[in-house]
C-alpha positions as a Markdown table, in Angstrom:
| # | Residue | x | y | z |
|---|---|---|---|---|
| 1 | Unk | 33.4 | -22.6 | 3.7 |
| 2 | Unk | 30.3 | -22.1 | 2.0 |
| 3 | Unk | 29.7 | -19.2 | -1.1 |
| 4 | Unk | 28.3 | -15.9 | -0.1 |
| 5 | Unk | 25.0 | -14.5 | 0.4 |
| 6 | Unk | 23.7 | -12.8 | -3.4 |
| 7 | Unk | 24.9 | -9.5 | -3.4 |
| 8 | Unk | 21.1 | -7.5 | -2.4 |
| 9 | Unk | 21.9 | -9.4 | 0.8 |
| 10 | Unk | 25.8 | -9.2 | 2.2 |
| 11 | Unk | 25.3 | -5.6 | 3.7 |
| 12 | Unk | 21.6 | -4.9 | 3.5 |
| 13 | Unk | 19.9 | -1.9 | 4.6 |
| 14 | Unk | 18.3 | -1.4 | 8.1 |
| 15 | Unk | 14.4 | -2.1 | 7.4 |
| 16 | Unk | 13.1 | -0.2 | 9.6 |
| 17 | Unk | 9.5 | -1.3 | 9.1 |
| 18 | Unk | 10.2 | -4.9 | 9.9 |
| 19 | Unk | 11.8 | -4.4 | 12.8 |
| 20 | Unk | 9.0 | -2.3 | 14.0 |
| 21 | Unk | 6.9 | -5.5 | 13.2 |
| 22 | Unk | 9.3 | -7.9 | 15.4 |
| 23 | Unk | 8.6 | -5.3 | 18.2 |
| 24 | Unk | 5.4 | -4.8 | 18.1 |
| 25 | Unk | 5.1 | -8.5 | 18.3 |
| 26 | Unk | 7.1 | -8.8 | 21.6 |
| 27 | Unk | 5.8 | -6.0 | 23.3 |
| 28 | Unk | 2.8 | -5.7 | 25.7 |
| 29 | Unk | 1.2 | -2.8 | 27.1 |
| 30 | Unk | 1.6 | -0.7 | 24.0 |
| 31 | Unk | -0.1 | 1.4 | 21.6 |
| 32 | Unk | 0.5 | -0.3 | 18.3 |
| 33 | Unk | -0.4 | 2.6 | 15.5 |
| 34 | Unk | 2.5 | 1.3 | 13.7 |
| 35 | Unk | 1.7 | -1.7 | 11.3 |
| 36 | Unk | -1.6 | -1.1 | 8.7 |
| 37 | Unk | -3.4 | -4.5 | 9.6 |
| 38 | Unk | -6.6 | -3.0 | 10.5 |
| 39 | Unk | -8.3 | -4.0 | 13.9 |
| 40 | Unk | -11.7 | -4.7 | 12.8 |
| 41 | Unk | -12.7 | -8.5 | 12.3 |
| 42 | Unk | -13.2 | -9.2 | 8.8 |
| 43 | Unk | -17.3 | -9.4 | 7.8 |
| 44 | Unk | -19.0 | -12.6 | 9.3 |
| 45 | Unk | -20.4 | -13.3 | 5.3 |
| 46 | Unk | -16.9 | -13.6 | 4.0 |
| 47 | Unk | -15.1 | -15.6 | 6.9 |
| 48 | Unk | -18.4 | -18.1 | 6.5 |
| 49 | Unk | -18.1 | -18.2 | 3.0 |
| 50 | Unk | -14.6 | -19.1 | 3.5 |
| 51 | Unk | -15.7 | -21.4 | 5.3 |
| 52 | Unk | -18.5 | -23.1 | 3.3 |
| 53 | Unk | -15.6 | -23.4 | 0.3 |
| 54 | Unk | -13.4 | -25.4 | 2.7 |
| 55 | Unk | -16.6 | -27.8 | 4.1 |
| 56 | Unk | -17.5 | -28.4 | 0.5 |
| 57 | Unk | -14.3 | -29.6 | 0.0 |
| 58 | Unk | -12.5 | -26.9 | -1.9 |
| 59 | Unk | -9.5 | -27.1 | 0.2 |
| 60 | Unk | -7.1 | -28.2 | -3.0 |
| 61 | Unk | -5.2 | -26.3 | -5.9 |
| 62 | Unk | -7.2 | -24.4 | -7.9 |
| 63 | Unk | -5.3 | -23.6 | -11.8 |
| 64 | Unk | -3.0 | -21.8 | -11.6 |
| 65 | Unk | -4.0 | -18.4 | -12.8 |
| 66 | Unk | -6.7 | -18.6 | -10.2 |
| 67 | Unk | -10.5 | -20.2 | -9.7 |
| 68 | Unk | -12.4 | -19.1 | -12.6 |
| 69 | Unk | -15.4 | -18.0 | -9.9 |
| 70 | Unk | -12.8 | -15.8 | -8.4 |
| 71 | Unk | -11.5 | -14.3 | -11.5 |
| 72 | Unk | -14.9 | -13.9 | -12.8 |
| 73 | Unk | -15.7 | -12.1 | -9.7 |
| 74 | Unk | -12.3 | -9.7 | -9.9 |
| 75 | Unk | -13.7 | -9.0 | -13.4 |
| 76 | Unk | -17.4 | -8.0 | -12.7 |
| 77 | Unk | -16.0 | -6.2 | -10.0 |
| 78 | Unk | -13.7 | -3.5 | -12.3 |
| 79 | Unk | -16.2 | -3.6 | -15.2 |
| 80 | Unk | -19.6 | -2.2 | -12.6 |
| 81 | Unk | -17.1 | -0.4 | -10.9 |
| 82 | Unk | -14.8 | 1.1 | -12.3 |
| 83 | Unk | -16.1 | 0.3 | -16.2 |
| 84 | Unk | -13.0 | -1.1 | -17.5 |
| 85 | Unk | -13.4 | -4.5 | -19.7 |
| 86 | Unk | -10.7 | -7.0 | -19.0 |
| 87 | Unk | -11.1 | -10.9 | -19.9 |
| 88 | Unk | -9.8 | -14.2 | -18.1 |
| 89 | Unk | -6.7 | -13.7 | -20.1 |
| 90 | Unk | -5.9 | -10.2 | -18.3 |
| 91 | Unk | -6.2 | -11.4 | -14.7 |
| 92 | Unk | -4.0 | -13.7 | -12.2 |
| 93 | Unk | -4.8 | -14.5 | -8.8 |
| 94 | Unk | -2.3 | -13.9 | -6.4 |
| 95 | Unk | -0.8 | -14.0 | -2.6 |
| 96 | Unk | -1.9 | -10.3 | -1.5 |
| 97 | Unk | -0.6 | -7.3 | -3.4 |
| 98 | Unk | 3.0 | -7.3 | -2.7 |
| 99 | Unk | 2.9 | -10.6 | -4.6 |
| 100 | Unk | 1.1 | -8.9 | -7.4 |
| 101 | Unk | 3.6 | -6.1 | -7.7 |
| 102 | Unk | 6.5 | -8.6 | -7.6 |
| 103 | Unk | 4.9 | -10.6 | -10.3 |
| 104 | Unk | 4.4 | -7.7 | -12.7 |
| 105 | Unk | 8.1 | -6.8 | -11.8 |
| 106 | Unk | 9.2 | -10.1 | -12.6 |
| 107 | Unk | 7.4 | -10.2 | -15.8 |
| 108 | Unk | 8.9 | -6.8 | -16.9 |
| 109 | Unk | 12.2 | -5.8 | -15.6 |
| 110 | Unk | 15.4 | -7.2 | -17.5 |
| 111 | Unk | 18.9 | -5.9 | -15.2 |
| 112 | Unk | 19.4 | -2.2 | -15.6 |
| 113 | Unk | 16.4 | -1.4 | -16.5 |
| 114 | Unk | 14.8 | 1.5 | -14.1 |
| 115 | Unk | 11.3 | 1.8 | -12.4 |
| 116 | Unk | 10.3 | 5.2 | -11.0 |
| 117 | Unk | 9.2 | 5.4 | -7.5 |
| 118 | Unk | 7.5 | 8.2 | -6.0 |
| 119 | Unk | 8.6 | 8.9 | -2.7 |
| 120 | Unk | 7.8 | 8.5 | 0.4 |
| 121 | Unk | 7.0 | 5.0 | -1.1 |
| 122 | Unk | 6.2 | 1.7 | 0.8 |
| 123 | Unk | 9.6 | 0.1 | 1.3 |
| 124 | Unk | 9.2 | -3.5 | 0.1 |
| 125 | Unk | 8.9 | -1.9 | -3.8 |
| 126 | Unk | 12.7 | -1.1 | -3.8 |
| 127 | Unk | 13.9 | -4.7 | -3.0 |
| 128 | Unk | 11.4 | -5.9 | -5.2 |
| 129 | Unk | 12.5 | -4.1 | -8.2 |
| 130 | Unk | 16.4 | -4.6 | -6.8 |
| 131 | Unk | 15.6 | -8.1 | -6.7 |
| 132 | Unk | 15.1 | -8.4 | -10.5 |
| 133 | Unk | 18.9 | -6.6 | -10.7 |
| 134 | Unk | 17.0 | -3.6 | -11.8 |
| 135 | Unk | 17.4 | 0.0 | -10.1 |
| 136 | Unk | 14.8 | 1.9 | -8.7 |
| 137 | Unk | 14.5 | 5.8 | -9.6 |
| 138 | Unk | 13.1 | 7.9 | -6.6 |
| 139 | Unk | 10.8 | 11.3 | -7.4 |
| 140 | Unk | 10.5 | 13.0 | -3.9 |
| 141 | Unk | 6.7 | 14.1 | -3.6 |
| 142 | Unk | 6.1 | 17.5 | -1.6 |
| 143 | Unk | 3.5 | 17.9 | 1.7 |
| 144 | Unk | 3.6 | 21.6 | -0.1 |
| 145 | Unk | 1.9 | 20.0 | -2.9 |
| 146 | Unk | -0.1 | 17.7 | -0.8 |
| 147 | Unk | 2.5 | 14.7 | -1.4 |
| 148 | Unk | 0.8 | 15.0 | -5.2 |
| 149 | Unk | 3.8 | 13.8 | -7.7 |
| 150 | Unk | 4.8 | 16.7 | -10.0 |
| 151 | Unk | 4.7 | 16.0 | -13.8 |
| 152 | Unk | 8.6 | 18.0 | -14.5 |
| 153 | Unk | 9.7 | 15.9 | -11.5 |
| 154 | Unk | 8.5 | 12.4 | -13.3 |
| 155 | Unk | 9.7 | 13.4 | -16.4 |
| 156 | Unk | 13.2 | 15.0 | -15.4 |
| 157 | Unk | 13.7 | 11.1 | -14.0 |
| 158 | Unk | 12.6 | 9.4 | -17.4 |
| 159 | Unk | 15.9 | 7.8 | -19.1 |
| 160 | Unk | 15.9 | 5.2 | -22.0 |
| 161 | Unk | 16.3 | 2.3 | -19.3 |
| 162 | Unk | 13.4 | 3.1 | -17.7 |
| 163 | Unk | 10.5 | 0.4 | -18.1 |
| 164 | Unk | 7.8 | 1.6 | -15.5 |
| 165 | Unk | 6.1 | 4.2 | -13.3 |
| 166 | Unk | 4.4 | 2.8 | -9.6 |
| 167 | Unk | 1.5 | 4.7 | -8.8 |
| 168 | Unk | 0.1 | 3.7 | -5.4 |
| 169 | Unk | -3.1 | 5.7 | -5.0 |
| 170 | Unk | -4.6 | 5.7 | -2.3 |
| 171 | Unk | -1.0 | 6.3 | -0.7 |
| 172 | Unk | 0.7 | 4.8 | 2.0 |
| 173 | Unk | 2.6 | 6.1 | 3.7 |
| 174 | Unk | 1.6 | 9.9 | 2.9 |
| 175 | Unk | -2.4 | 9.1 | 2.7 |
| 176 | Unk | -2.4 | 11.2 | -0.7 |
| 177 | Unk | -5.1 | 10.4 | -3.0 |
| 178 | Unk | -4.3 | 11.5 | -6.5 |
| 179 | Unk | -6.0 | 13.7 | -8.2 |
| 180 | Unk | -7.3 | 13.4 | -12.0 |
| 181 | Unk | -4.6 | 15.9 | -13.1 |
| 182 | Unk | -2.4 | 14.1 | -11.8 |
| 183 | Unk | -3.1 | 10.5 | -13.0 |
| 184 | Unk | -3.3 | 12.3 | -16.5 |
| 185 | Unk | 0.0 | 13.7 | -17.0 |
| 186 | Unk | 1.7 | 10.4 | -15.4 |
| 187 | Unk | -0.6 | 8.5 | -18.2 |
| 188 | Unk | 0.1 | 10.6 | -20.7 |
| 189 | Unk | 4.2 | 11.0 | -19.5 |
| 190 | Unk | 3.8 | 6.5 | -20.3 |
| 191 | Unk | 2.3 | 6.9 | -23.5 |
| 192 | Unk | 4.4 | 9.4 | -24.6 |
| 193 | Unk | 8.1 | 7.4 | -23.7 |
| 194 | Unk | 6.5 | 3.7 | -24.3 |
| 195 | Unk | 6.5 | 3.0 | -20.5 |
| 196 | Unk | 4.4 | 0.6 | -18.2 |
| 197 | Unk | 2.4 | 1.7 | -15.4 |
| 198 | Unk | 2.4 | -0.6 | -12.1 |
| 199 | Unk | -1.1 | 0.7 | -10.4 |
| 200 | Unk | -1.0 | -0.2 | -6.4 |
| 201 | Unk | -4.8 | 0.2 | -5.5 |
| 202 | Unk | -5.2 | -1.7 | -2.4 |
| 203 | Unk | -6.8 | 1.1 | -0.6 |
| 204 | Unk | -9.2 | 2.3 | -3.1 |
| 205 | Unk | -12.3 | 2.6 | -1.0 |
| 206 | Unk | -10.5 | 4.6 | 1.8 |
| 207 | Unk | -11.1 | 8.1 | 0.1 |
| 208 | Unk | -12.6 | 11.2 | 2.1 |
| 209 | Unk | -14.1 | 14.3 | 2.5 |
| 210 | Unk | -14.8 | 14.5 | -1.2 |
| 211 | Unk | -11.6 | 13.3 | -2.8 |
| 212 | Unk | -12.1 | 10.5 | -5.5 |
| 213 | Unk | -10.3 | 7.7 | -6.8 |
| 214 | Unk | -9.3 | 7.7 | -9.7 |
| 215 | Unk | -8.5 | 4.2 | -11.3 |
| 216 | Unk | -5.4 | 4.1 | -13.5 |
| 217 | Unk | -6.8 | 1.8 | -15.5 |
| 218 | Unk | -9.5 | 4.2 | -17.1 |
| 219 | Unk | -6.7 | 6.4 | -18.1 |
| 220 | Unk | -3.9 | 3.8 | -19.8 |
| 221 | Unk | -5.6 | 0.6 | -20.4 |
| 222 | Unk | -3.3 | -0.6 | -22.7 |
| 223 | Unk | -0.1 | -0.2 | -20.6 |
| 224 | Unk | -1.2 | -0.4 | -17.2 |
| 225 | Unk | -0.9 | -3.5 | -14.6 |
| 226 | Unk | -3.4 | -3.5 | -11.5 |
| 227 | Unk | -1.8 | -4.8 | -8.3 |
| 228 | Unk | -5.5 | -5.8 | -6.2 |
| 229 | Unk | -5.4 | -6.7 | -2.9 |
| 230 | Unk | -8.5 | -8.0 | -0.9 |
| 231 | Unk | -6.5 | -7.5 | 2.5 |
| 232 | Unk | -7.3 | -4.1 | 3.5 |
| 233 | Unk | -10.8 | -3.5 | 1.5 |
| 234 | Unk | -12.6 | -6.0 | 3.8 |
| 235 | Unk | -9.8 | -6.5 | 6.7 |
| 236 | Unk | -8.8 | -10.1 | 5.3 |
| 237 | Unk | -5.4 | -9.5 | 5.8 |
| 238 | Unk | -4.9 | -12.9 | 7.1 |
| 239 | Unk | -6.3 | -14.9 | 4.2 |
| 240 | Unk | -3.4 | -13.3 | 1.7 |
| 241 | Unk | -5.3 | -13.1 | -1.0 |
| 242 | Unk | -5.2 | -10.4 | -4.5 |
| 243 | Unk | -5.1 | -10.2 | -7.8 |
| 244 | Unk | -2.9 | -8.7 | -11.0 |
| 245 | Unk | -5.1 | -7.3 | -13.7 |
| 246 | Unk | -3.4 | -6.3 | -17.1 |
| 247 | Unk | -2.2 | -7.1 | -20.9 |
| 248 | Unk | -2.3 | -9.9 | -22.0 |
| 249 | Unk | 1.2 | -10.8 | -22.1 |
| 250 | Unk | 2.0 | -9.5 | -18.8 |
| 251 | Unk | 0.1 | -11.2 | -17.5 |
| 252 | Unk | 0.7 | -14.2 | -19.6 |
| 253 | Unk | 5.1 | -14.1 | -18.3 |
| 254 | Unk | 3.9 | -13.5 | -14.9 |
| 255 | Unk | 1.8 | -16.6 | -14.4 |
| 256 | Unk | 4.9 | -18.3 | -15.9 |
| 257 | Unk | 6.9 | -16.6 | -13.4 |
| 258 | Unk | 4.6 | -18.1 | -10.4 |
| 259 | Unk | 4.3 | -21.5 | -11.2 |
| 260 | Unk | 7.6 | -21.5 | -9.6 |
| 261 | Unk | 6.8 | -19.5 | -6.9 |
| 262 | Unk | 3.6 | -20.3 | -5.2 |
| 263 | Unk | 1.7 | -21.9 | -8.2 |
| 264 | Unk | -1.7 | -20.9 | -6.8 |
| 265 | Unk | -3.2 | -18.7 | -4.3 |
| 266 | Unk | -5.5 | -20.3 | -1.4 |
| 267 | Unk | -8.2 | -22.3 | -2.5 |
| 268 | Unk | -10.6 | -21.4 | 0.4 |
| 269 | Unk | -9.3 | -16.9 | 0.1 |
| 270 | Unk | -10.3 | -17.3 | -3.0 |
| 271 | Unk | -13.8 | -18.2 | -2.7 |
| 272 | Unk | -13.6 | -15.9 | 0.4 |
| 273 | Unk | -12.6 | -13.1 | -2.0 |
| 274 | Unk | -14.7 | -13.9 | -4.6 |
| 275 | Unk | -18.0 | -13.7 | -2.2 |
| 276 | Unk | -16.7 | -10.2 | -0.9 |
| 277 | Unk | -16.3 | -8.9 | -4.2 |
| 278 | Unk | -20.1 | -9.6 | -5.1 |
| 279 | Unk | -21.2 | -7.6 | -2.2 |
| 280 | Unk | -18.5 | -4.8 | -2.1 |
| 281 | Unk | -21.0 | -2.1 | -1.3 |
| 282 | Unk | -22.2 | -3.6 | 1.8 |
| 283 | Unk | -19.5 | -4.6 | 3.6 |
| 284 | Unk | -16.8 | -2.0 | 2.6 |
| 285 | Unk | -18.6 | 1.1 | 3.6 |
| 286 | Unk | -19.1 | 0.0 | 7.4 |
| 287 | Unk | -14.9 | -0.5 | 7.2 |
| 288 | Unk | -14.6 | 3.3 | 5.6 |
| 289 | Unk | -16.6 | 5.1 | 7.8 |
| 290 | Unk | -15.2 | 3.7 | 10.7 |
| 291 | Unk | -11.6 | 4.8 | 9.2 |
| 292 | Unk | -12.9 | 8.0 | 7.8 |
| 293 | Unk | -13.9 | 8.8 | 11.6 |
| 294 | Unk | -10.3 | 7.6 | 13.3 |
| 295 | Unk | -8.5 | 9.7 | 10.7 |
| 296 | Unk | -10.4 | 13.0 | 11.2 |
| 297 | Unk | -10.5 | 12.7 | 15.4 |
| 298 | Unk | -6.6 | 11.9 | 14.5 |
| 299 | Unk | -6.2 | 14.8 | 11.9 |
| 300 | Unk | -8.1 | 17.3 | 14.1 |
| 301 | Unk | -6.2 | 16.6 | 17.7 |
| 302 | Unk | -2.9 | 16.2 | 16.3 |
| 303 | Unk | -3.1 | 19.5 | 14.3 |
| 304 | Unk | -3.5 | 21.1 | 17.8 |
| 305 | Unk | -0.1 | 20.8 | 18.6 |
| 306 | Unk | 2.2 | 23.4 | 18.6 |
| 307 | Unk | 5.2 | 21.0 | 17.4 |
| 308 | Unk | 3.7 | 18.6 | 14.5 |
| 309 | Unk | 1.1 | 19.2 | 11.6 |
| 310 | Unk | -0.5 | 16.9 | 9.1 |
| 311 | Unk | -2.0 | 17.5 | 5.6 |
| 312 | Unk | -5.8 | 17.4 | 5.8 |
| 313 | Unk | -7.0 | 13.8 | 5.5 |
| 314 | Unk | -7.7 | 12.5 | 2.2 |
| 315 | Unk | -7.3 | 8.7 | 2.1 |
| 316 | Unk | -5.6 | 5.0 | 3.6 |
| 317 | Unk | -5.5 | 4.3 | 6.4 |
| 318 | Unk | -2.8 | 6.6 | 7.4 |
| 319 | Unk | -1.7 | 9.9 | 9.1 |
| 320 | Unk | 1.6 | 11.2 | 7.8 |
| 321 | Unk | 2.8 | 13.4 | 10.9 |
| 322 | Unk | 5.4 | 16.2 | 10.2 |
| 323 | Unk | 7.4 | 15.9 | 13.6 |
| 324 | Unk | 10.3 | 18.7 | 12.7 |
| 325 | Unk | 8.9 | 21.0 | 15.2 |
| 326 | Unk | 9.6 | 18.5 | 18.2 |
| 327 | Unk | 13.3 | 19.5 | 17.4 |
| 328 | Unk | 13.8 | 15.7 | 16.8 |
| 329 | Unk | 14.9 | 13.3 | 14.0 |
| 330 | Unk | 11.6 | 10.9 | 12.9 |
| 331 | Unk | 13.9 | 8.5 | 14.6 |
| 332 | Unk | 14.2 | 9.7 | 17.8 |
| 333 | Unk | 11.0 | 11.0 | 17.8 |
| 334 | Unk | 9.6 | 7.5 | 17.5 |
| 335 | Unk | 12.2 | 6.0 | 20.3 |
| 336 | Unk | 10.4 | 8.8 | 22.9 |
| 337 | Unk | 7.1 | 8.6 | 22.0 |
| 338 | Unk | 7.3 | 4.5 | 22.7 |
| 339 | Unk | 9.5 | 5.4 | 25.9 |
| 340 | Unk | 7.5 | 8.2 | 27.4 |
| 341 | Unk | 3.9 | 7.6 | 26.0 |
| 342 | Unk | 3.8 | 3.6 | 24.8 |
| 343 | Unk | 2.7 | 4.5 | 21.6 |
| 344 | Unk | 4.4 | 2.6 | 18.7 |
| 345 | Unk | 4.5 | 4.4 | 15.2 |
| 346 | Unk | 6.9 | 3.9 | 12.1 |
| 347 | Unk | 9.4 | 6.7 | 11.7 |
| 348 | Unk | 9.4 | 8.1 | 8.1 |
| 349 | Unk | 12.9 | 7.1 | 7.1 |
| 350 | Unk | 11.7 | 3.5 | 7.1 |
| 351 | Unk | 9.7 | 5.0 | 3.9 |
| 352 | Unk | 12.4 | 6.7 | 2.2 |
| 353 | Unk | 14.9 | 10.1 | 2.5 |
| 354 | Unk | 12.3 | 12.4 | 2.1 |
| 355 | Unk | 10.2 | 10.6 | 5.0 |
| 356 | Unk | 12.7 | 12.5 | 7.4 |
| 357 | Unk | 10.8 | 14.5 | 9.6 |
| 358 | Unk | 7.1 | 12.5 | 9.7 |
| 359 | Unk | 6.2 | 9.7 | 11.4 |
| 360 | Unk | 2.8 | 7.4 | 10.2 |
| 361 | Unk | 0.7 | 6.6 | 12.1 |
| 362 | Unk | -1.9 | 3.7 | 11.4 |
| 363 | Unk | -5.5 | 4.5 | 12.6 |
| 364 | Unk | -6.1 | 1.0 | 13.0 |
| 365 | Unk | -7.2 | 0.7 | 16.6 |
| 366 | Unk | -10.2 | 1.4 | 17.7 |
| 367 | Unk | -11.4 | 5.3 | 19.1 |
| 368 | Unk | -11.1 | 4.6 | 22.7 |
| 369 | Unk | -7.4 | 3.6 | 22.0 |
| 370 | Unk | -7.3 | 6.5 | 19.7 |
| 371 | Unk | -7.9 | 8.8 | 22.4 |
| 372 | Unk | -5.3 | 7.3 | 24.9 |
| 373 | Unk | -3.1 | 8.0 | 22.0 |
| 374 | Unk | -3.8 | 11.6 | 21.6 |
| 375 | Unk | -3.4 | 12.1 | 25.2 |
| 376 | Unk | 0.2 | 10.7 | 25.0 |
| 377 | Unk | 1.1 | 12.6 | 22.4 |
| 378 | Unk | 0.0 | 15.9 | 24.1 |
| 379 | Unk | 1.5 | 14.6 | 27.2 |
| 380 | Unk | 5.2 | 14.7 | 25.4 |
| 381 | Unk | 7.5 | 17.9 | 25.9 |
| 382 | Unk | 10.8 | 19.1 | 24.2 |
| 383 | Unk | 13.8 | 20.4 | 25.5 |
| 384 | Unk | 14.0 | 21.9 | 22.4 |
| 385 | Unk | 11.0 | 22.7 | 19.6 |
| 386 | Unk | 11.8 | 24.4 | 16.4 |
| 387 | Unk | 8.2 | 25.4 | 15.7 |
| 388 | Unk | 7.3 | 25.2 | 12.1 |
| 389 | Unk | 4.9 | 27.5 | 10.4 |
């Protein structure tokens, strides 16, 4: 008889979001608003770069922290655009985001240490930190105060074992975008008990109707790690490619960290990334007003219904719908919308315990599928509503 499973894995948790994935993979004929891989083909120039790389023969390992032309390019990119000045020694080139975050966790977290979370939160940062035998520390963000995280919330949750704060801004799965304020007291909350701050930004362009991003890094320089991703800002989810910007010697522990893990990112994403990063201007903004579009039809239709309201849009690529009028659990709210309407959507549960009561829904299909989608969901009824005000 062989030894048990590690602990995080003899009674796990339903994940909810991945076995949304598995069926959205199996089913046909449905609606899929549920997983954030956008449906737009990523830009022509950056698959043909990618491309290019590979014919000129850069299909190989690059070192380790990355391809100096890529992390060159991640550099330029947060000095012109954001004005912060980070060097080769501050950056590592990653597998996506999620690879990022888990690098930085690595890097940091000794057991028992804690990490705040805001929730709702997207679900893979618990295991992550869990992995490290740290615990994660959840601070429940309001739609009252549009899903903004309250300063006497964050601190009320600060112990001495806690190490970290995860901002993810633009948020999935709420779609908050926070503001200055709030960025200020969470950097000033870090400075004032030592912490670090973990900066999820892989949705940064996908602000609207006025709101801005505000990058972490601006306010905390000294203290804060950048989790990048390239997947969503240009729709390159496929080539897996990101970045981890930082100190030094964060940095420095997490490429030691990932020699053991993947040891480089792609060769060929990297070049890909590296080319779309030089011309950010001109192929994001096509990609955000195509969302920005989705997400207001969305906002506006699904705010007609008697049983569900949404706060107004203000970034990702996500609507967080409040379901409680529908009389209905987010779980069985999601189980009849697939049954009666074909429309697949993650229930908010799968994003934490104060997710109860939302469902998200991705806008990543395009209009004409949008539209079907509003007419199932105004094709639903209730044997019961509780209509919320």
């Amino acid at each position: 008889m062989v030894k048990a499973l590690a602990k995080l894995f003899q009674a796990p948790e339903k994940n909810i979001m991945a076995e949304i994935g598995k069926t959205a993979a199996l089913m046909t004929d449905v609606i899929d608003l549920s997983i954030g891989d956008p449906d737009l083909a990523t830009p022509a120039p950056i698959v043909n770069a990618a491309a290019t790389a590979m014919l000129a023969g850069k299909t190989h390992y690059t070192a380790s922290a990355g391809d100096p032309e890529y992390l060159q390019a991640i550099l330029d990119f947060h000095h012109q655009n954001f004005g912060s000045h980070y060097q080769m020694e501050n950056v590592q080139a990653t597998v996506g985001a999620s690879h990022a975050t888990d690098l930085a966790f690595g890097a940091l977290l000794d057991p028992d240490d804690e990490v705040i979370i805001f929730e709702p939160y997207f679900s893979p940062y618990k295991v992550q930190v869990e992995q490290y035998h740290a615990k994660p520390v959840f601070v429940t963000c309001q739609a009252a105060d549009n899903f903004q995280p309250q300063k006497a919330a964050i601190a009320a949750a600060i112990t001495a074992k806690t190490k970290a704060i995860l901002v993810n801004s633009p948020n999935n799965p709420t779609g908050a975008v926070y503001d200055q304020e709030t960025l200020q007291a969470i950097a000033d909350l870090a400075k004032q008990h030592d912490l670090y701050l973990i900066a999820d930004e892989v949705y940064w362009p996908y602000v609207y109707n006025d709101h801005e991003f505000v990058p972490l890094e601006n306010l905390a320089p000294e203290r804060t790690l950048v989790t990048g991703s390239l997947s969503k800002v240009f729709a390159m989810t496929g080539f897996r490619i990101g970045y981890l910007l930082g100190p030094k010697e964060v940095v420095s522990a997490a490429g030691l960290l990932n020699e053991g893990v993947t040891y480089t990112a792609p060769s060929m994403a990297q070049s890909a990334g590296g080319f779309g990063l030089q011309n950010v201007t001109e192929l994001v903004e096509p990609l955000k007003n195509e969302f920005s579009q989705r997400l207001a039809y969305l906002g506006e239709e699904l705010n007609q219904l008697s049983w569900a309201k949404t706060i107004p849009v203000a970034g990702s690529l996500y609507l967080f719908l409040d379901i409680s009028g529908s009389g209905m659990d987010d779980v069985e709210f999601s189980d009849y919308l697939l049954e009666q309407a074909g429309i697949l959507v993650i229930p908010g549960q799968a994003f934490g315990t104060s997710g109860k009561g939302f469902v998200r829904i991705a806008a990543t299909q395009e209009m004409a599928v949008l539209k079907q989608a509003v007419a199932g969901f105004k094709s639903l009824s209730f044997a019961s509503q509780k209509i919320t005000e």
